[in-house]
C-alpha positions as CSV (number, residue, x, y, z in Angstrom):
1,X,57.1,47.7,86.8
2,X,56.9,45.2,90.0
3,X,55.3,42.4,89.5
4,X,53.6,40.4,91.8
5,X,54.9,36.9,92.0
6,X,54.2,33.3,93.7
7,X,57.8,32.3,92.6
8,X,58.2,30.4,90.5
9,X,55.3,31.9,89.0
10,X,53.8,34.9,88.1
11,X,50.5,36.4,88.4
12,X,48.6,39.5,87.5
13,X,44.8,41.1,87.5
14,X,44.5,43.0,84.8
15,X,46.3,43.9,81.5
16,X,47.9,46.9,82.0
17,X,47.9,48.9,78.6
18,X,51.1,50.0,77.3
19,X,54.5,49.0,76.3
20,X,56.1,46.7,78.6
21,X,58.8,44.1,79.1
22,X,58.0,40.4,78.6
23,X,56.3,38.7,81.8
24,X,58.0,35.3,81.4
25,X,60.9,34.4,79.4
26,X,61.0,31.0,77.6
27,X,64.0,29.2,76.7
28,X,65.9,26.4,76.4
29,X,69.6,26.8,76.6
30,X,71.8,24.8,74.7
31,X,68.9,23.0,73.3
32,X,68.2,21.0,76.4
33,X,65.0,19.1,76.5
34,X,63.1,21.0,79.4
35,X,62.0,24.8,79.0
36,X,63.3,26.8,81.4
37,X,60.9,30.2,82.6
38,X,63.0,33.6,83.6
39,X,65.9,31.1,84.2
40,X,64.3,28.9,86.2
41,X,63.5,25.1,85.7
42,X,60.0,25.4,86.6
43,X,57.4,22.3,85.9
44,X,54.6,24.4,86.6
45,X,53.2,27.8,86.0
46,X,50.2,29.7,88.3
47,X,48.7,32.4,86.5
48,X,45.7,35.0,87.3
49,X,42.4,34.1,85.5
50,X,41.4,37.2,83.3
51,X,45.2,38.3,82.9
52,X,47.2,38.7,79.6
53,X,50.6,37.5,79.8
54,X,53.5,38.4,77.6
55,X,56.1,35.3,76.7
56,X,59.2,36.3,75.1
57,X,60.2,32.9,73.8
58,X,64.0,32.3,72.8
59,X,64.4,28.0,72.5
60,X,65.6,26.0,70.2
61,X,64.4,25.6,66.5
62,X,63.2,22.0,67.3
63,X,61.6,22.7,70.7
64,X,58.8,25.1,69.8
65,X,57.0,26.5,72.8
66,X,53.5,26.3,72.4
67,X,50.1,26.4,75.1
68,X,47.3,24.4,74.4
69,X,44.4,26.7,75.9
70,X,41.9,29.2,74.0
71,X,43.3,33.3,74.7
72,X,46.7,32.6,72.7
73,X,48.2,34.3,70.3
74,X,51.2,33.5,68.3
75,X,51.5,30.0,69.5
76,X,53.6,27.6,68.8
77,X,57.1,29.3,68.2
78,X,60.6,29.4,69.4
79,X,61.3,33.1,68.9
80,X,59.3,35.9,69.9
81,X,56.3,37.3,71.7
82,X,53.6,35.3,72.6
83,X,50.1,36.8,74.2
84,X,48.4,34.6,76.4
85,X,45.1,35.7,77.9
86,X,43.6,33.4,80.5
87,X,40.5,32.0,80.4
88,X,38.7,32.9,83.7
89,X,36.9,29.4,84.3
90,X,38.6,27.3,86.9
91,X,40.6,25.1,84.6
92,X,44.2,23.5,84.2
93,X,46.0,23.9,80.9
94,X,49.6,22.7,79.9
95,X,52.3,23.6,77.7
96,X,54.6,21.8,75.7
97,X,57.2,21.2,73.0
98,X,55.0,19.6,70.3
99,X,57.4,17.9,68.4
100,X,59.1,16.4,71.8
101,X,55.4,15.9,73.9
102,X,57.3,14.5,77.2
103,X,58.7,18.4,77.4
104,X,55.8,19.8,78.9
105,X,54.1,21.4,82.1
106,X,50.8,22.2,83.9
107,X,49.3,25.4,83.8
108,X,47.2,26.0,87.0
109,X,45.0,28.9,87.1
110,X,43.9,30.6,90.0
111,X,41.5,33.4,90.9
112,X,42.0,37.1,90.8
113,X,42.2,38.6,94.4
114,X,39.3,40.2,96.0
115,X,39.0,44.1,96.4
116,X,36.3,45.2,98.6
117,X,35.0,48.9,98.8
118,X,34.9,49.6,102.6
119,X,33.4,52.9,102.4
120,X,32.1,56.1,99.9
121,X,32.6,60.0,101.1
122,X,31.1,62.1,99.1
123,X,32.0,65.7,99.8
124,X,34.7,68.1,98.1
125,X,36.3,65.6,96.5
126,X,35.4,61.5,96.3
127,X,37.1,59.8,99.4
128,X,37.1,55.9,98.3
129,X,38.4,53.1,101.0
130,X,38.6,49.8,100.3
131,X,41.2,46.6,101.0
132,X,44.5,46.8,100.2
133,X,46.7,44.5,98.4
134,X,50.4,44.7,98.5
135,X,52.2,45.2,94.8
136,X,48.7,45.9,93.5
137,X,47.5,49.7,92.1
138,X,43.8,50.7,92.3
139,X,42.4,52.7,89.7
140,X,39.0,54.1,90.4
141,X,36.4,54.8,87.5
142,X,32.9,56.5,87.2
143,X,30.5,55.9,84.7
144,X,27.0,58.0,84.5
145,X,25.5,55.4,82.8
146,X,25.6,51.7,83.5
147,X,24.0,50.9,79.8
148,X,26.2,52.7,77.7
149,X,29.3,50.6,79.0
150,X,31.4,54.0,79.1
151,X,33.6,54.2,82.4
152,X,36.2,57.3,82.7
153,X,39.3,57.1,84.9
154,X,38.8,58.8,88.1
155,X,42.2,60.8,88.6
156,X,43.7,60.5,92.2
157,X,45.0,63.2,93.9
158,X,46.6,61.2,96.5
159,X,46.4,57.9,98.4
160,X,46.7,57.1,101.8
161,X,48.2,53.8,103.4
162,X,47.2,52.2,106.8
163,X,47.2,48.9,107.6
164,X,45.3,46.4,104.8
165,X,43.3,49.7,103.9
166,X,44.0,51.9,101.3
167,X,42.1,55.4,100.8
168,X,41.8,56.9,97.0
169,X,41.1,60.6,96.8
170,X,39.8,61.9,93.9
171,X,38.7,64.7,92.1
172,X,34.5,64.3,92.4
173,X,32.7,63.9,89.3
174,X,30.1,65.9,87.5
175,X,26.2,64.2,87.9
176,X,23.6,63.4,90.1
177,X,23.7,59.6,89.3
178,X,27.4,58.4,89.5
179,X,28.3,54.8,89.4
180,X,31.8,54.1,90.9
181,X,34.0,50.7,90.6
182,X,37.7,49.5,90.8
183,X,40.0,48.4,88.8
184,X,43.4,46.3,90.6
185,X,46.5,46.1,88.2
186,X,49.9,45.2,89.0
């Protein structure tokens, strides 16, 4: 799956359900006393509020990876898969080697990009237009009602591409009262 980067970061909108491949790899080769993140000697990371990272952590037994922010889970190892989940307030976290605290690095955070609905064609079939954004898949979803929480995936026939606009046709859903939003994922 491509995965859209601000190298040497990475950065995502939604948690795409599923089994997948680590987002970042952790290690410390040779037991060196920095981590390095998919082989790069990065200080800092830049990850999408709201988005649930995978770290597959391979270091040392005495440099433990661990992030000090709430949305982890299994924190504070040096081998295996760590779940981070960013908080979506406007915050800076860090990570670090806690039994060596001058091995560690910022965590900035930084907002989601925007999708915009341009326009709604109701005919046929559902004709949704909105923004486009490059490495990014839209999914559209319908719900009859907004109370119940219950939103269905609204399957795509096909998309068409112009430009920074991107135009979703789907199948059109049974109702009189439709609510329709989108979801981005990468």
């Amino acid at each position: 799956m491509h995965r859209w980067a601000l190298f040497p970061t990475l950065g995502g909108l939604v948690l795409v359900v599923g089994l997948r491949s680590a987002d970042i790899r952790v290690e410390t080769p040779g037991g060196r006393h920095h981590f390095l993140f998919n082989g790069t000697n990065a200080g800092t990371l830049t990850l999408v509020r709201g988005q649930t990272y995978t770290f597959d952590v391979d270091t040392s037994s005495q440099h433990p990876f661990q992030i000090q922010s709430p949305g982890v889970l299994n924190n504070e190892i040096n081998t295996g898969r760590l779940t981070y989940t960013v908080p979506t307030n406007n915050a800076t976290y860090i990570y670090v080697c806690p039994i060596h605290p001058w091995m560690f690095g910022d965590i900035f955070t930084v907002p989601p990009p925007e999708v915009r609905i341009l326009s709604l064609e109701l005919g046929k079939d559902l004709v949704l237009s909105s923004t486009l954004i490059p490495d990014w898949r839209l999914q559209a979803e319908f719900a009859t009602n907004l109370h119940q929480g219950e939103w269905s995936v609204l399957p795509i026939a096909t998309n068409r591409v112009s430009s920074n606009r991107v135009d979703s046709i789907c199948g059109r859903p049974e109702g009189d009262s439709i609510y329709i939003r989108l979801k981005a994922s990468r």
